[in-house]
Structures are given as structure tokens and as C-alpha cells.
N, C-alpha and C positions, 0 to 999 in steps of 0.2 A: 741953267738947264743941266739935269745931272746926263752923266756918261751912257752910255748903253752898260760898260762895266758897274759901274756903280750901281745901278737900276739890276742887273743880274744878281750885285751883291747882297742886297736886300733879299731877293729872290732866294739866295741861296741861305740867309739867316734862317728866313723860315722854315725852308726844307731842310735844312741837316738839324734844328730843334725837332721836325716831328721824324728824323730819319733816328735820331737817338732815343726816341721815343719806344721806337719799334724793335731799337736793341742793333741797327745798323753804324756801323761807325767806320772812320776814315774817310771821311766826307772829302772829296776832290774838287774843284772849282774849274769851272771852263769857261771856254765863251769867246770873245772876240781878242784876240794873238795880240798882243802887245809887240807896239812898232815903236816903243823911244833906245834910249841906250842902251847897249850889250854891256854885260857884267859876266864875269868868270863864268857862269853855270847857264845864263838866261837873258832875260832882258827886262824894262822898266818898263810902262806904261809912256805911250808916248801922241803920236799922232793916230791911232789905229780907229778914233773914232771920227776923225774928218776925215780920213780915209774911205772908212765903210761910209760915212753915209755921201760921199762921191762917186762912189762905186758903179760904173755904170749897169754890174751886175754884183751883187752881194752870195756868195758860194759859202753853204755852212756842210761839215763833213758830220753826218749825224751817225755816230760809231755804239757801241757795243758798252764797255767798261776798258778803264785804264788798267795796265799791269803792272802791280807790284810797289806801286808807288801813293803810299794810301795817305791825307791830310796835304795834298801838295795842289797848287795853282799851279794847273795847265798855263793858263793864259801867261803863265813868264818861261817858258820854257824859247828855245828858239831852235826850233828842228834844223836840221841839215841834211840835205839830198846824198850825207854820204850813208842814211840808214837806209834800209830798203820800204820801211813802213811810209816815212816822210817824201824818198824818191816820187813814190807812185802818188802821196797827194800833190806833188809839185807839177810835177807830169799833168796831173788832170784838173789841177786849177789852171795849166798853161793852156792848155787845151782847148778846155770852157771859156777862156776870155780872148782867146784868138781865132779868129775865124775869119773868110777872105767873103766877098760879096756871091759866094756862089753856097756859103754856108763850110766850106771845108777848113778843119783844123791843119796847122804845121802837122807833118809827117813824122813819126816820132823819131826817125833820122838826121833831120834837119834839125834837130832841136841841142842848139851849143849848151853844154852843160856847166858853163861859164855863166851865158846867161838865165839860162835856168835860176840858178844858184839866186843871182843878184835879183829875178825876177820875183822869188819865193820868201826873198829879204822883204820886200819893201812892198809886194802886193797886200791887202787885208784880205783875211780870212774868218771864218770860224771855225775851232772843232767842240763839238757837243758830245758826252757820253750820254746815253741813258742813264749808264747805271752808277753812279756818281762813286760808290766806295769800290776802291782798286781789288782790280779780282789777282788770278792767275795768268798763265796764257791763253788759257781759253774760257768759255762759259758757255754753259749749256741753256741752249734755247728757253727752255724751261725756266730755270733759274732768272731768265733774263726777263721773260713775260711775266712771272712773280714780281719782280722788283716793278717794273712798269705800273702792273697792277695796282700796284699801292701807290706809286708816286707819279703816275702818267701826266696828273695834269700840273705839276708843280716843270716836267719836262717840256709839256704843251706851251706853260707858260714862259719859258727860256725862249724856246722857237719863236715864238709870237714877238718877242721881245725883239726881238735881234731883226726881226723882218726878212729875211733870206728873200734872194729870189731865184735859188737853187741847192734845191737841198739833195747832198752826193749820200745816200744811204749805202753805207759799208759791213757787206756782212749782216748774218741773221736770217738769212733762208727768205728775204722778202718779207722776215718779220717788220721789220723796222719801217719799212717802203708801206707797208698794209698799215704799221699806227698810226703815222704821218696822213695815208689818205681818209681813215676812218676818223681822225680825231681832232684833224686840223683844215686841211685843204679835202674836201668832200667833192670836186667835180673835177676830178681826174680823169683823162683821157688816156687811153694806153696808144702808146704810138709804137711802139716794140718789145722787146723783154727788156729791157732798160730804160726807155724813157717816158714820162707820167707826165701830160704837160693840162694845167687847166687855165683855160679863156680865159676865165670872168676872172681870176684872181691873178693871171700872167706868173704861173709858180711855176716851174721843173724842179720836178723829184725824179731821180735817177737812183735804179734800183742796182748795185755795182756787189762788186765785189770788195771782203776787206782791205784796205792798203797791205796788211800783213801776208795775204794769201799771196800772195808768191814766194814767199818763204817756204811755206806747207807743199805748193805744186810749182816745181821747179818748170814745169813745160806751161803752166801761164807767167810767163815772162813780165816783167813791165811792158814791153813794146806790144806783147798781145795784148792786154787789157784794155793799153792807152787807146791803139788800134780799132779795137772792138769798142769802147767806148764813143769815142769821136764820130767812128762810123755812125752808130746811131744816134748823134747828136747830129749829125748831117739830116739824117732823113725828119729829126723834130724840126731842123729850121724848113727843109723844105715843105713841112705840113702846114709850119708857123713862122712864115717869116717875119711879123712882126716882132718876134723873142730876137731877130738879132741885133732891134733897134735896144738903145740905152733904156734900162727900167729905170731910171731917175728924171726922165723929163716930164 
């Protein structure tokens, strides 16, 4: 039985031939974070698929495009909580997969950044660009719904793949958060301005902010975000308590 990586790789043969097609190039690879050995720059391919599919909840980070780094596999990369982009996704994977029987996250006080660290090692994640060939710092809305446009459902077809059962939409004005419910998971419930939770298919889409914006607004802190997210992650389990049972049984 092939990988989930593997299975994306095919995925992605097809879409960077019809992305060069279009005259797109610098094709990126994402997808499920590789958990074997650290090497100088990044890491191998290791357990990250008995991982995720153990997972008692599987968290994919569905972002924007990569910067600056164009022809490069994400999935070997090994972030560190000492950037600020990667802090805030470690922060809100910690978050999302701890939670006490009353539905509330650690306090982002309490949270040792020792174990953080070791915790962002070895949990499995996903992160997914839309936009596969590495931009700048930024990209414009526009730009970003053109690319989709052409290549949404080669994107749809990643998501579907990987199975998430929470996907943290980062940035895009609620673009991102509106493709997902229009194109994939169609019986979204709004539970707040951040959380999307639907029954029948047991999905959370979280409508967030980018990891990077706190760079941008030095007064949304990590702690506010984490904060403000968690909070309404509180009022989805109290809507839905069944989401704080395991999605693997």
C-alpha cells in the first residue's frame, strides 16, 4: 500500500506537467512533514505516515504560496519554534490536540516551550500551499484566486487525499475558508468567525489568521491569536462535543 506521500507524488506529477503547461514553473511539493532523520538542512521521510493515520485528529495548515523558495519539497523542511511563522503553527497544533474534559486548551502561559519544541518534533502535521510555485512575501488576493482557478481541483484533490479532520485556513480574507466549503466539505456550519464545523462529515475548518501575521501587526501577538483561537475552539466542542472524541475510531 503506497504512502499518503507517495500517492501526493503522483498527484503532483500531473499538476506541475499541466502547471508548465500554462507557463507556471517552480513547482513546490507539500503535504504530510516528514518524521525520519534530521540531516543538516531538514529531515527524511520516516514514520509521519503511521503517524497521521493514528492520529487521533489529523490538522492540515491550508496557506497561501511559499516565499522565495521555488522547485523545493516542503515536506523535508523541519521548522523550528524559533521562527515566528512556525511558533504560531506549533502554538495552534498544541492547542487543537489538547483539550481538558470541559473542552478548554492549555493557557498559552502554561505552555513550556521546551515542550512545545519536542511536541512540534514528533506530532504529524500537514501544510498545504495552494499556490504551489513560490511567490514573494506577499500575494494578492487576486493573483491567488487566478491560480486556484486553474488548478483548484488538482488542490481539492491533495485535501481529499491526506483526509484532514481539521483544516487551519491561514490568511486570504476567508478566501481559502469559502474554497474549502464551496468545493470540498459543502455542509458547514458557522459556529463563530473562526470555527466551520460540519456533522455529517465530522470536519473543522478554521477560518485563522496567517502564521506570518504577526510579523505584519506587532499588537496580534502569538498569545492573542493562540488565545482568540482556542477560545472559539472551546465554544465548537461545547456545540459539538462529540469532535472532542478520537476521529480514528
Amino acid at each position: 500500500m503506497k504512502s499518503y506521500n507517495e500517492v501526493l507524488n503522483e498527484l503532483f506529477q500531473r499538476w506541475e506537467e499541466i502547471s508548465k503547461q500554462h507557463g507556471d514553473y517552480g513547482f513546490c511539493r507539500d503535504g504530510l512533514m516528514y518524521k525520519g532523520d534530521s540531516w543538516s538542512d531538514g529531515r527524511y521521510s520516516g514514520r509521519e505516515d503511521e503517524l497521521w493515520s493514528n492520529s487521533p485528529k489529523r490538522v492540515l495548515f491550508l496557506l497561501k504560496d511559499t516565499n522565495k523558495n521555488p522547485n523545493r519539497d516542503i515536506r523535508e523542511w523541519k521548522p523550528t519554534t524559533d521562527k515566528k511563522h512556525y511558533l504560531n503553527i506549533a502554538y495552534w497544533l498544541y492547542g487543537l490536540l489538547h483539550f481538558d474534559n470541559d473542552g478548554n486548551s492549555p493557557d498559552f502561559d502554561s505552555i513550556d516551550i521546551k515542550e512545545l519544541t519536542s511536541f512540534f518534533d514528533d506530532t504529524p502535521y500537514a501544510i498545504v500551499n495552494s499556490k504551489k510555485e513560490s511567490g514573494s512575501g506577499s500575494i494578492q488576493l487576486k493573483e491567488l484566486a487566478k491560480y486556484i482557478s486553474k488548478y483548484g481541483d488538482f488542490l481539492k484533490e491533495q485535501i481529499l487525499i491526506l483526509d484532514p479532520d481539521i483544516v487551519v485556513c491561514g490568511g486570504g480574507q476567508s478566501y481559502l475558508k469559502n474554497y474549502v466549503e464551496e468545493n470540498i466539505y459543502n455542509s458547514l456550519s458557522k459556529v463563530n468567525n473562526w470555527m466551520y464545523y460540519s456533522p455529517n462529515d465530522n470536519k473543522l475548518v478554521i477560518d485563522s489568521y496567517h502564521p506570518s501575521y504577526t510579523r505584519r501587526r506587532p499588537d496580534y501577538s502569538c498569545k492573542y491569536i493562540y488565545s482568540t483561537m482556542m477560545k472559539c475552539y472551546k465554544e465548537l466542542l461545547d456545540h459539538y462535543p462529540k469532535f472532542k472524541d478520537s476521529c480514528r475510531q
